[in-house]
matplotlib code that plots the C-alpha trace (Angstrom):
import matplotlib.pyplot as plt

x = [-56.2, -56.3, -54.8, -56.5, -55.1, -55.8, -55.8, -53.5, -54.5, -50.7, -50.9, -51.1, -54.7, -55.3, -54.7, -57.0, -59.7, -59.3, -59.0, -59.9, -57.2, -56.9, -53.6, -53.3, -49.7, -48.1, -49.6, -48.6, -44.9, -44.8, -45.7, -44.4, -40.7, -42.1, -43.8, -43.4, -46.0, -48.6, -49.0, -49.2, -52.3, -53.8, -53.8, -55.2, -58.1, -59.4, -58.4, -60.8, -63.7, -63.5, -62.2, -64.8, -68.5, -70.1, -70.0, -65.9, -64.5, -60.5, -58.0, -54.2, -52.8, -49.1, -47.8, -44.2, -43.2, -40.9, -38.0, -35.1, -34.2, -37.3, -39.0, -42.6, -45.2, -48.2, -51.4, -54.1, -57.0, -59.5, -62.8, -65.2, -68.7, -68.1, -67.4, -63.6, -62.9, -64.5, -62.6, -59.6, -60.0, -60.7, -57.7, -55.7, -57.0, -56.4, -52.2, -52.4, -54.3, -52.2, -50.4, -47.5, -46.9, -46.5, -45.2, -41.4, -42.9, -43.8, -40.3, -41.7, -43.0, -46.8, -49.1, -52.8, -54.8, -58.9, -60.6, -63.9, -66.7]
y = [-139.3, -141.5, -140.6, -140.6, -141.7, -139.7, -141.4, -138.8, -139.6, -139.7, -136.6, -138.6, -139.8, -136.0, -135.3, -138.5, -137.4, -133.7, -134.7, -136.8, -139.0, -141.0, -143.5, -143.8, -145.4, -143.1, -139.8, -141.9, -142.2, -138.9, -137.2, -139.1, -138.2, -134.6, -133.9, -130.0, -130.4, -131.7, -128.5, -126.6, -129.0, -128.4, -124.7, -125.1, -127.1, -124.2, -121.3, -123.4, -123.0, -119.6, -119.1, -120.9, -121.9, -125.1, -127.8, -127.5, -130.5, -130.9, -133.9, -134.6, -136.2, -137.9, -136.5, -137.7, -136.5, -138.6, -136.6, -137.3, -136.2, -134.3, -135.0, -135.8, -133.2, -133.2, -131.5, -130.1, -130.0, -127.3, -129.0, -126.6, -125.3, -122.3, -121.3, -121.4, -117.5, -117.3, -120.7, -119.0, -115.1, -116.9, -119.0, -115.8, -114.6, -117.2, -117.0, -113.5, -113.7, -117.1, -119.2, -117.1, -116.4, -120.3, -121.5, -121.5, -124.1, -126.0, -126.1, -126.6, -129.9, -129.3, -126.9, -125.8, -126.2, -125.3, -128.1, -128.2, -130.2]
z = [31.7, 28.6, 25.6, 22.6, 18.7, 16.3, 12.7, 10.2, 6.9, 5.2, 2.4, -0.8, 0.5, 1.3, -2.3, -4.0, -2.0, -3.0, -6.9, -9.5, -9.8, -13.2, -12.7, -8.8, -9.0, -11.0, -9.4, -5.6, -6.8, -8.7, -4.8, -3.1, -4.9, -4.6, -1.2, -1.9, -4.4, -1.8, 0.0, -3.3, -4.2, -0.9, -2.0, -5.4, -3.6, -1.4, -4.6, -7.7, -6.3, -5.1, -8.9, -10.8, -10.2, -9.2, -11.1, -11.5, -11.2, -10.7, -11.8, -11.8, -14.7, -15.3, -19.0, -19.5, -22.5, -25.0, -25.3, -23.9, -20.7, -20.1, -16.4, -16.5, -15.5, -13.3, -15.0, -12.4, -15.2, -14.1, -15.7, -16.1, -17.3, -18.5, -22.1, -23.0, -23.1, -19.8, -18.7, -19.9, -17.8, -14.9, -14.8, -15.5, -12.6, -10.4, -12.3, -11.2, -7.4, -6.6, -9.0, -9.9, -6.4, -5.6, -9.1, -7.8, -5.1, -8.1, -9.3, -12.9, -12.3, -12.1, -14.2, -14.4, -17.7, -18.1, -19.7, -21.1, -18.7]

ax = plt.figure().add_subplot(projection="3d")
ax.plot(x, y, z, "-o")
ax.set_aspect("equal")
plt.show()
């Protein structure tokens, strides 16, 4: 019997195929540093679109912020059609069916915003 090799794509490539992903290095070394975040971005890939209709586009952004001693933050940016009240109770939703529940995975270093398309 031969044995056969599978190729394992290593989870940062998971996540840049799964969102848009602005600044490559710093999102690699931000994950990389926080590999509990990977599975939590896995989630939110199979939850958006059940959450929000087609044409939703998702994207992770890098926001340090300049005061001192504060940790930079990833931003999963929910882009999105719809107008922003309807943006907005759909993203409530999804905090109430899922985020909340996985937000202490998250250990306050990622969020979710809705962002106009």
């Amino acid at each position: 019997m031969t044995a056969v090799a599978l190729k394992v794509s290593p989870p940062i490539e998971t996540i840049e195929r799964l969102f848009d992903v602005d600044d490559r290095d710093d999102i690699r070394d931000f994950l990389a540093a926080r590999p509990h975040l990977v599975s939590v971005l896995r989630e939110a890939s199979e939850r958006i679109p059940g959450s929000f209709p087609p044409g939703t586009k998702a994207s992770l952004d890098l926001v340090h912020h300049p005061e001192p001693g504060s940790r930079p933050k990833l931003v999963l940016r929910i882009q999105t059609p719809l107008p922003m009240t309807e943006a907005l109770a759909r993203l409530d939703r999804l905090d109430e069916e899922w985020w909340l529940d996985v937000l202490p995975l998250a250990r306050g270093e990622m969020t979710l915003v809705v962002w106009p398309a």
